[in-house]
N, CA, C and O of each residue as an XYZ file, in Angstrom:
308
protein
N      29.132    -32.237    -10.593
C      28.988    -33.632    -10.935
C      30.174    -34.396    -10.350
O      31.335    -33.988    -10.322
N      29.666    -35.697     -9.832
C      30.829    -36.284     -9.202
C      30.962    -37.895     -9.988
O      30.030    -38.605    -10.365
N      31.989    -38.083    -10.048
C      32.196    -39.474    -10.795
C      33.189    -39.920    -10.267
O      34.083    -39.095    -10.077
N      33.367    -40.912     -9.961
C      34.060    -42.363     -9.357
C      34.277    -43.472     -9.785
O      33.699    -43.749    -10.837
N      35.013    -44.342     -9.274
C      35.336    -45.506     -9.720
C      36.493    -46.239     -8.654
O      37.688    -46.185     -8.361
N      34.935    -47.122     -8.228
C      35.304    -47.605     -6.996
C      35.330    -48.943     -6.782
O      34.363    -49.527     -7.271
N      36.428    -49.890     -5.987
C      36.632    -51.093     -5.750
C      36.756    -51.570     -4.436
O      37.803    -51.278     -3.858
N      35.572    -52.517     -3.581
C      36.230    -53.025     -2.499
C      35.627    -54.136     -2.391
O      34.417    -54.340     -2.284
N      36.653    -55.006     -2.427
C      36.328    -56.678     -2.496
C      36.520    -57.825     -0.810
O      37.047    -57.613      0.282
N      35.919    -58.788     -1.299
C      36.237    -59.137      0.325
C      37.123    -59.429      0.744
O      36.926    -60.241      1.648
N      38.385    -59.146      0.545
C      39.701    -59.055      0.513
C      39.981    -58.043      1.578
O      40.747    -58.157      2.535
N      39.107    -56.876      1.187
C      39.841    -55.477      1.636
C      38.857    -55.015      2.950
O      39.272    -54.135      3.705
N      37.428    -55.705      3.199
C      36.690    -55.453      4.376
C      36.031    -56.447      4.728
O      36.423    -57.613      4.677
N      34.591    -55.919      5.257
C      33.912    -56.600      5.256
C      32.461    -56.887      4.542
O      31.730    -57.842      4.804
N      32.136    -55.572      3.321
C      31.355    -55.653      2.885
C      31.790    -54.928      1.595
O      32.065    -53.754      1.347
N      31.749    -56.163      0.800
C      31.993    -55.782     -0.635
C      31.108    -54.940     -1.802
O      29.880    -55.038     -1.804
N      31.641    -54.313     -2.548
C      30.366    -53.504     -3.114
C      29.989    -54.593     -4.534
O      30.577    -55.487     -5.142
N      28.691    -53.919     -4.605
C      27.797    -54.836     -5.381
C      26.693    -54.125     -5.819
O      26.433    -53.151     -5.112
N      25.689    -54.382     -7.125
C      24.321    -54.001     -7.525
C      23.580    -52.786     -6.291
O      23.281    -51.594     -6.371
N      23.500    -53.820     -5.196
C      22.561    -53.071     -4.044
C      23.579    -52.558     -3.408
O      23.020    -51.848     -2.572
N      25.116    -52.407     -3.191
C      25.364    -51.735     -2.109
C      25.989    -50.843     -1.924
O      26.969    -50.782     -1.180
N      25.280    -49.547     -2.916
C      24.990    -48.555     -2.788
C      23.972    -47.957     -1.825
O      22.836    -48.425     -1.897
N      24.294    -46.637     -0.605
C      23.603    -46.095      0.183
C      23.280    -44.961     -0.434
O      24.111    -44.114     -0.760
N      21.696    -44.853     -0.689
C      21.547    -44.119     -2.059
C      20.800    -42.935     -0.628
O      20.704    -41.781     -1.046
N      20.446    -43.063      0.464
C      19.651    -42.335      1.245
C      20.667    -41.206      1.566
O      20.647    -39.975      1.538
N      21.629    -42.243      1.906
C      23.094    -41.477      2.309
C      23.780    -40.385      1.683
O      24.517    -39.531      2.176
N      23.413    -40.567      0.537
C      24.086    -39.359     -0.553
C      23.214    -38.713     -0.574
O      23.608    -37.556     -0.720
N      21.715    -38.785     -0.482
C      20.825    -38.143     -0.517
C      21.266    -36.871      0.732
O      21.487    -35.691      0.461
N      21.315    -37.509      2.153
C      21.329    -36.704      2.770
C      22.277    -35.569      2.766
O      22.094    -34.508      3.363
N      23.732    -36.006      1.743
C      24.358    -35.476      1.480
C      24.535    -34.407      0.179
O      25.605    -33.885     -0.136
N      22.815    -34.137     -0.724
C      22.866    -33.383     -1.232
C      22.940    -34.234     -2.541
O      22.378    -33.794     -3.543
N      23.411    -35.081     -2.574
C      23.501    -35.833     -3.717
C      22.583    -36.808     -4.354
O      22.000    -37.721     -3.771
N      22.514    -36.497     -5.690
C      21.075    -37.502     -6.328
C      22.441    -38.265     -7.379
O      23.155    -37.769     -8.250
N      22.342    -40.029     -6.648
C      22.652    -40.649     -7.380
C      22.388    -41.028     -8.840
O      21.436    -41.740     -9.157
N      23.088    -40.627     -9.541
C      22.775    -40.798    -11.343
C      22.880    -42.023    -12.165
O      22.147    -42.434    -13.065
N      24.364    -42.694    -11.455
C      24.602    -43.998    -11.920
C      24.891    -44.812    -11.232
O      25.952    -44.223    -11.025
N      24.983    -45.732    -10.583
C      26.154    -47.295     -9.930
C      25.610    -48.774    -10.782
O      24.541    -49.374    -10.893
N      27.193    -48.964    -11.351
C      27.145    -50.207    -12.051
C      28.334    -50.520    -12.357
O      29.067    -49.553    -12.146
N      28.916    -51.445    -12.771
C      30.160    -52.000    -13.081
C      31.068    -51.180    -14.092
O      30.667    -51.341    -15.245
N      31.822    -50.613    -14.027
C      32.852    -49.870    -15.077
C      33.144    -50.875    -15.672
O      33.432    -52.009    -15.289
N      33.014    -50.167    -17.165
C      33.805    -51.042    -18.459
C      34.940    -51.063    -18.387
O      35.467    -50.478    -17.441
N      35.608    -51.629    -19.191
C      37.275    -51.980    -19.345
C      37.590    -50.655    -19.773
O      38.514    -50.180    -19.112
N      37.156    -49.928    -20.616
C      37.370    -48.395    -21.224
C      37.140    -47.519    -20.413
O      37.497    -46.402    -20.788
N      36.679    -47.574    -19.433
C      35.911    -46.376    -18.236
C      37.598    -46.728    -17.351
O      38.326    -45.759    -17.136
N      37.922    -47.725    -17.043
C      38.807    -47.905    -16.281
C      40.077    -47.943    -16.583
O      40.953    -47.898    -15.719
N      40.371    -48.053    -18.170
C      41.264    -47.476    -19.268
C      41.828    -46.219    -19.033
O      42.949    -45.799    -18.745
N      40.532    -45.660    -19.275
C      40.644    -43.917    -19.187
C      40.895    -43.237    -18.413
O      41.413    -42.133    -18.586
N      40.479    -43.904    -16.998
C      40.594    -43.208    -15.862
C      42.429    -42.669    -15.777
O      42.875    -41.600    -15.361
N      43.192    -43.893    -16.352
C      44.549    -43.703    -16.320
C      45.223    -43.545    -14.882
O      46.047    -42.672    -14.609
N      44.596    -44.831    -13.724
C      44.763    -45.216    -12.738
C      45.848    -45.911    -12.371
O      45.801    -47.110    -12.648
N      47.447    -45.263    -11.476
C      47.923    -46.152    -11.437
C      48.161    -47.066    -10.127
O      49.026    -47.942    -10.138
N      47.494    -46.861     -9.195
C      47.001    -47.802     -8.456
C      45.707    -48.839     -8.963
O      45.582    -49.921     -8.390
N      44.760    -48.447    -10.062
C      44.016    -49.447    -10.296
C      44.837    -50.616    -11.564
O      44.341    -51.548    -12.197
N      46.158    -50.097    -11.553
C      47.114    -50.855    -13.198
C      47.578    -51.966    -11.714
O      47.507    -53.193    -11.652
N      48.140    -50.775    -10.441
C      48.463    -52.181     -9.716
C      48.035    -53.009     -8.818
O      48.619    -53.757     -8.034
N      46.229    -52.642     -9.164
C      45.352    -53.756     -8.332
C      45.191    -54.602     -9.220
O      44.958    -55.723     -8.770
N      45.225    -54.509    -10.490
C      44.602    -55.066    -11.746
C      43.171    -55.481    -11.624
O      42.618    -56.566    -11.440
N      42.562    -53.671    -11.867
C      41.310    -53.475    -11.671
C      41.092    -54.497    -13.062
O      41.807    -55.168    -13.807
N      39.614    -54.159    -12.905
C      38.756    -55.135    -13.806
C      39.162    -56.126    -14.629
O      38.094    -56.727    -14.743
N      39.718    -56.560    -15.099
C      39.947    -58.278    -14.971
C      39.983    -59.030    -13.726
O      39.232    -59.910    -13.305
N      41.073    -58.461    -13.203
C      41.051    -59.333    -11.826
C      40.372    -58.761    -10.784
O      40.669    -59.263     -9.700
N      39.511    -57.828    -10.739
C      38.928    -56.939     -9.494
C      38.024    -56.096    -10.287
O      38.332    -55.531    -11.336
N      36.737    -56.053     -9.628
C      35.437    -56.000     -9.725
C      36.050    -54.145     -9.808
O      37.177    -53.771     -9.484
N      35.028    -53.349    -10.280
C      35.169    -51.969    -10.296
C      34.073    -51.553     -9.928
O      33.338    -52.539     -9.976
N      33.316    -50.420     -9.476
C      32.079    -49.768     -9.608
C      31.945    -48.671    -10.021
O      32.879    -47.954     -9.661
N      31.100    -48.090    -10.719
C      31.353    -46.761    -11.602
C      30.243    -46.012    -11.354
O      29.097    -46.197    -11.765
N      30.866    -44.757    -10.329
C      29.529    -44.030     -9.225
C      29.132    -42.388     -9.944
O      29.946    -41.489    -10.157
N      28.077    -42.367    -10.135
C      27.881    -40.532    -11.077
C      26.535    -40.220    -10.188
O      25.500    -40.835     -9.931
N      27.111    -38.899     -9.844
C      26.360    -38.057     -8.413
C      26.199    -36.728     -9.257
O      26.932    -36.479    -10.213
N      25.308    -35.999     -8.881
C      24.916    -35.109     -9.139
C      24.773    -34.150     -7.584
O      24.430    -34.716     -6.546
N      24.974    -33.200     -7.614
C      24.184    -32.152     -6.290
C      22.698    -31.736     -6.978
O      22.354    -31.325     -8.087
N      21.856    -32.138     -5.442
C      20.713    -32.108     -6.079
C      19.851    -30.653     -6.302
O      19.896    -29.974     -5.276
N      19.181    -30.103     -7.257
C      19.247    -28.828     -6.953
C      18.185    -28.263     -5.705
O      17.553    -29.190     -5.196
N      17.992    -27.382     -5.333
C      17.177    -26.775     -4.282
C      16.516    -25.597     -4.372
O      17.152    -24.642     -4.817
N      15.454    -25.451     -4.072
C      14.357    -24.470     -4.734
C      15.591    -23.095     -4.862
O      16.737    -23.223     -4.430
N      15.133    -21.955     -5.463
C      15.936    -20.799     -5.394
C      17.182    -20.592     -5.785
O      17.622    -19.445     -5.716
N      18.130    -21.816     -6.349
C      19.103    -21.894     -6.539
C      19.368    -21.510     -8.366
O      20.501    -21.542     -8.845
C-alpha cells in the first residue's frame, strides 16, 4: 500500500494538482489501482509530522493532495 501526500501549486510548475489531475491510467500501468485522491485534512497533514510541509505551510496556506495506491493483484499471486 502506498500513501502520499502531495503538493504542487502554480507556483512550483506548470500544472497544478487538482480533483482531475490525477493520471489514474498511469499508475495503472504501473501496477497500481488508485484507492484514493482528494484533499488531505488538517489531521492527515498533522500526522504526517512533515517538516518541510511545517515550512511550506501546507494546508492552510497550500493546497495538499492525499494519494492511496494499492498494487493491483494478478491472477496466481
Amino acid at each position: 500500500m502506498l500513501t502520499a501526500l502531495l503538493s504542487i501549486t502554480d507556483r512550483d510548475g506548470p500544472t497544478p494538482l487538482g480533483p482531475g489531475s490525477l493520471d489514474r491510467p498511469a499508475y495503472a500501468r504501473a501496477g497500481l489501482r488508485v484507492l484514493d485522491w482528494r484533499r488531505a485534512t488538517s489531521a492527515e497533514i498533522v500526522a504526517a509530522d512533515s517538516s518541510w510541509a511545517k515550512r511550506l505551510h501546507a494546508g492552510p496556506a497550500r493546497p495538499v493532495w492525499r494519494l492511496v495506491a494499492a498494487q493491483e493483484a494478478h491472477g496466481g499471486e
